[in-house]
Each structure stands twice: as structure tokens, then as C-alpha cells.
C-alpha positions in Angstrom: 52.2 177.2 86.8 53.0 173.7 85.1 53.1 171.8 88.3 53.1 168.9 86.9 56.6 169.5 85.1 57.7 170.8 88.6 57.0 167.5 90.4 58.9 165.5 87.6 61.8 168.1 87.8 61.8 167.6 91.4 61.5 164.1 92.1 64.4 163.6 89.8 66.6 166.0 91.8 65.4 164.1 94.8 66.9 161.0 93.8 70.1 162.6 92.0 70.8 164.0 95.9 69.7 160.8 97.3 72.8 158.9 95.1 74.8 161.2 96.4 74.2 160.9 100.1 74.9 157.1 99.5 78.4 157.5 97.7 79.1 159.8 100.7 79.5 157.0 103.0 82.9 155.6 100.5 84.8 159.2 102.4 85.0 160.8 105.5 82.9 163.1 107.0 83.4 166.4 108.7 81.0 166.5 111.5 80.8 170.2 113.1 77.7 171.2 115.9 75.1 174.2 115.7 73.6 175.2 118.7 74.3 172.9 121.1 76.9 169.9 121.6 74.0 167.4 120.0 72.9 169.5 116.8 74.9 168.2 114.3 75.9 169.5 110.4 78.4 167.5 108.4 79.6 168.8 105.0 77.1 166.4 103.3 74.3 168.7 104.5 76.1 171.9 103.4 76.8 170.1 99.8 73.4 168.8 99.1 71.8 172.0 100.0 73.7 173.7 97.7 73.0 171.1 94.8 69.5 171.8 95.6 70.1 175.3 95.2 72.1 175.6 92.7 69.9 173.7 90.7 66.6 175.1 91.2 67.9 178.9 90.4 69.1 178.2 87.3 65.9 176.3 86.4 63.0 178.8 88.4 65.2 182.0 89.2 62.1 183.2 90.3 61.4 180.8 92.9 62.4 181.6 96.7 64.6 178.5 98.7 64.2 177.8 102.0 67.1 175.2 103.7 68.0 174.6 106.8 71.7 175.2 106.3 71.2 178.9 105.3 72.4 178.8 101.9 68.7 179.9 100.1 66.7 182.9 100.8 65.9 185.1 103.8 62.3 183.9 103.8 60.0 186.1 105.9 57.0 186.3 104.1 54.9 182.7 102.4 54.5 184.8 99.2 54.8 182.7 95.5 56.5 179.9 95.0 58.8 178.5 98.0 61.1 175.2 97.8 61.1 174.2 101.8 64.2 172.3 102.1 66.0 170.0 104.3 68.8 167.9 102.7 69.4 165.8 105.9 66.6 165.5 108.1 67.4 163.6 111.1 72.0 164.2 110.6 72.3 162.7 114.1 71.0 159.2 112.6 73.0 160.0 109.8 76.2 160.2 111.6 75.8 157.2 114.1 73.4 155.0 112.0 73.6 155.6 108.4 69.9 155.0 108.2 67.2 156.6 109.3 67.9 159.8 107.7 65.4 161.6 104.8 65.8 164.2 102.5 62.4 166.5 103.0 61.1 168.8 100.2 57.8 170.7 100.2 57.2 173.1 97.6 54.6 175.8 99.0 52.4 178.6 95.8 51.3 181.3 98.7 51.5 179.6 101.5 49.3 176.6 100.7 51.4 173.0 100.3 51.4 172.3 96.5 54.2 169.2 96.3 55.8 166.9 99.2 58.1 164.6 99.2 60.2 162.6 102.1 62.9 159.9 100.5 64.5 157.6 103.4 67.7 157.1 101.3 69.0 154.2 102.4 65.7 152.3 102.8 65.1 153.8 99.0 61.7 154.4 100.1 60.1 157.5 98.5 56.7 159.0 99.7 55.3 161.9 97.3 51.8 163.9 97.3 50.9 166.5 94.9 48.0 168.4 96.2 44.5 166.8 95.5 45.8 164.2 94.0 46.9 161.8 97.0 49.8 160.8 98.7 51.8 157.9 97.3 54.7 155.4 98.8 57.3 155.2 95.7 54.3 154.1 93.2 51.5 152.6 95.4 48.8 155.2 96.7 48.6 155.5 100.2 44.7 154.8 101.7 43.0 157.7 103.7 43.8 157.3 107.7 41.1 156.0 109.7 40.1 157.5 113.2 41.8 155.4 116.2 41.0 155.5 119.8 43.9 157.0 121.8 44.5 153.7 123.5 45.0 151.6 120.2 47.6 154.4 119.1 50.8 154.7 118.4 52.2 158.1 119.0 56.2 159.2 118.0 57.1 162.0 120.6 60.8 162.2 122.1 61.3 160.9 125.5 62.7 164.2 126.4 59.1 165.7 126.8 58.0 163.4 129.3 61.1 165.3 131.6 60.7 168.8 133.0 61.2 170.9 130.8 60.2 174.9 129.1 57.9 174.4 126.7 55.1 171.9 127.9 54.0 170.5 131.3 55.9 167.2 131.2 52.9 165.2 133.5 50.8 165.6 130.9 52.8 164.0 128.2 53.6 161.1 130.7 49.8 160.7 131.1 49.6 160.4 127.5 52.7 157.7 127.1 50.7 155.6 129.8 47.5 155.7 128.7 48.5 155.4 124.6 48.9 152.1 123.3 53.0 152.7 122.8 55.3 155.6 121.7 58.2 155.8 119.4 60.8 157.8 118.9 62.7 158.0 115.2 65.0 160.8 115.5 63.7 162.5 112.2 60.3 164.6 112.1 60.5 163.8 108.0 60.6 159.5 108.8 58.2 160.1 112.0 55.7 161.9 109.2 56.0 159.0 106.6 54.6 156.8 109.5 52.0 158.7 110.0 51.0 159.1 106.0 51.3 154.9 106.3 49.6 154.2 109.1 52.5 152.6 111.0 51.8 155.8 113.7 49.2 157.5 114.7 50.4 161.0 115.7 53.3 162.5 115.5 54.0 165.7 117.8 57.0 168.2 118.8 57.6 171.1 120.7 60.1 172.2 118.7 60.9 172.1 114.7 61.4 174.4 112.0 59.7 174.3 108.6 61.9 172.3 106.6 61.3 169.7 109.2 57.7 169.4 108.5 56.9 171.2 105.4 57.0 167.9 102.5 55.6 165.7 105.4 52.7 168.0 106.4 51.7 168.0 102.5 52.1 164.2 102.3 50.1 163.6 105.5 47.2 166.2 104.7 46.9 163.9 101.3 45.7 160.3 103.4 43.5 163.1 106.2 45.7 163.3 109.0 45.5 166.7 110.6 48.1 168.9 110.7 48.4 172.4 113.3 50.6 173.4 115.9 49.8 172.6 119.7 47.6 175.5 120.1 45.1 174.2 117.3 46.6 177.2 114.7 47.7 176.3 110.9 51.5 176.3 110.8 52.8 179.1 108.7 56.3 177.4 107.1 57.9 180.3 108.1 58.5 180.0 111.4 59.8 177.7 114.4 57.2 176.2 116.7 55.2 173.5 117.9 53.6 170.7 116.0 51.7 167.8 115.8 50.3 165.7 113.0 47.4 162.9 113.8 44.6 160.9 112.5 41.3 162.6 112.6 39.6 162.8 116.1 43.2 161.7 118.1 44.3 165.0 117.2 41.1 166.9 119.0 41.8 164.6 121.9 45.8 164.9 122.3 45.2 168.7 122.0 42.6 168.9 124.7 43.7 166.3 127.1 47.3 166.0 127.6 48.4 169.7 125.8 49.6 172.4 128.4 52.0 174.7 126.6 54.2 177.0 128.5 55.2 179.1 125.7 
């Protein structure tokens, strides 16, 4: 496998869908919802899927697509080569904002993370990692992470977990907010990730994502030593929903066994 021709093929598709996203804004959007009122799809998701797609099976038929919009494969097991998609990550910003949004890419050989890439469009900020080889932002390598003390960190979790809620007890994440050094929230795990992989946080955690939130970030992240599992400690398959957290070497251990109660 020439990865090296794969990473040049897709960073250049990367940016082609990035131009696209930003003549978007010149016409209106179609906003529709998923599975709830706040889960939002606009026909710029649906169209840069499918330029993703259409794209990679005419180049590597024999390569399986994962997006988020449903128009690749029925992925349900992490054999050969998998593109992990999401054209929009973080549609809500797109909609209101028209920043904070990323396209995320991680390309996956058997299950292990062999490409990532998270491109904040409108910043025109591209991070990149190629397994083994280091994580970069746009063409400056990114230094390994440093252990930090939970209270001198900096941890991006949504506000809605510190509320009752199913899937975690909620004291515990308040006990965490208070005694961190300050949380934030970005509205997209691919942007929350790119802090984390430059040090502007110092964990990032969820109860809830799918693998095309996570997949090009967790690749990135792993390059500069941040640790990446799911609440429970366990690797993250990229095939299915669940928890996650991503964090700098010993804050992961302690976040897990101090202030993790999972009720799923």
C-alpha cells in the first residue's frame, strides 16, 4: 500500500471540499434535522459526502467509506482499508456561526489509524498525522504533549453533562469542572481534538459520538501522545457509537478513575 500517494491524494481532496464549503455560503441553505429538533444536516453535508465518495471509488474501488450521512458503506466489520468520514463536523456551528466547523477524515488499514486529518475551513487551519511519522499543523510539526496536573488543565466537555442525565453520574463531572483549571466547550469533537493535538486543551471527553467524529482526530492526537479510549479504559473500535475521551498522559488515568461513573 503506497500510503504515501494516499495522503497526497487525500489532503488534496480535503482542500478541493474545503473551497467548496466556503463558496457555499454565496447560496442558501436547506437546513433539515435527524434525530432530534437540534441535530442538524444541510445539503452541504449531503453534497460533500458524496464528493468524497464519489471520488475515492473511482480512484480505490476497493476501499470501504464510512460517512456520517449514510451515503458510503454498511461498515460492520474494521477489515482493510476504511475512509472514516465526516464532511461537516460540528453543522450546528456551521449553520449559526459559519466558523467553527471541520471537515474530519481518518483513513483506518485493519483497524489501526494509518492517516488523519481535521481542516477548520474557515480558519484554513489544517492538522495532518500519518502514522509514525508525527502530527503536523498545516506544515509546522506539532511537539509531543506533556503531562499536566488536573488543576492546571483545560478540559472541553459539554455543559450538558454536568446536568442529570442517562449516561454518566452528573456530580461527578461537576466535581471535575470545579476542581479543573477551566472547561470549554467548541461544539465540534473534530476542533475540540485539534486542541488537544496543540496543546490549547488538555482532554477532551464525550458520552456520546460516532466514529467519524473522532476517527482523523484520534490519529492526529495519538501522533503528539495523548491517549485515546473510551470511558471504560477500552480502545475504540471506529465502528461503533460510544463514549470517549482523549487526554495528555497521566490526566487521562486520573479523569477515568476519579470523576468517571458510567451508567451505560
Amino acid at each position: 500500500m503506497d500510503w504515501g500517494m494516499i495522503d497526497r491524494y487525500a489532503k488534496s481532496l480535503i482542500k478541493e471540499a474545503g473551497h467548496r464549503i466556503r463558496l457555499s455560503f454565496a447560496r442558501e441553505i436547506h437546513i433539515d434535522t435527524k434525530a432530534d429538533a437540534n441535530d442538524l444536516v444541510t445539503d452541504i453535508d449531503r453534497e460533500i459526502e458524496q464528493f468524497f465518495i464519489s471520488r475515492i471509488r473511482r480512484d480505490f474501488p476497493d476501499h470501504r467509506i464510512l460517512g456520517e450521512e449514510g451515503f458510503g458503506d454498511q461498515v460492520e466489520s474494521s477489515e482493510g482499508v476504511i475512509w472514516i468520514l465526516d464532511p461537516i463536523d460540528g453543522t450546528m456551528n456551521f449553520v449559526h456561526q459559519k466558523r467553527n466547523f471541520a471537515i474530519s477524515l481518518g483513513i483506518y488499514a485493519d483497524g489501526a489509524g494509518m492517516l488523519g486529518y481535521i481542516y477548520d475551513v474557515m480558519a484554513d487551519d489544517f492538522y495532518h498525522a500519518f502514522r509514525d511519522g508525527g502530527a503536523y499543523r498545516n506544515d509546522e510539526r506539532l511537539p509531543q504533549l506533556e503531562p499536566t496536573p488536573l488543576n492546571e488543565a483545560i478540559i472541553g466537555v459539554n455543559a450538558s453533562w454536568v446536568c442529570p442525565n442517562r449516561y454518566v453520574d452528573h456530580e461527578r463531572i461537576a466535581r471535575l469542572v470545579n476542581e479543573c483549571r477551566g472547561t470549554r466547550s467548541y461544539g465540534s469533537a473534530a476542533i475540540e481534538l485539534a486542541h488537544v493535538a496543540a496543546g490549547r486543551l488538555d482532554a477532551y471527553m464525550s458520552m456520546r459520538l460516532a466514529p467519524w467524529d473522532i476517527a482523523g482526530g484520534s490519529v492526529i492526537v495519538g501522533e503528539v501522545g495523548a491517549v485515546t479510549t473510551d470511558l471504560r479504559g477500552m480502545e475504540n473500535d471506529m465502528i461503533t457509537k460510544g463514549t470517549f475521551i482523549a487526554a495528555r498522559p497521566g490526566l487521562h488515568e486520573t479523569i477515568l478513575k476519579d470523576y468517571i461513573d458510567l451508567k451505560i
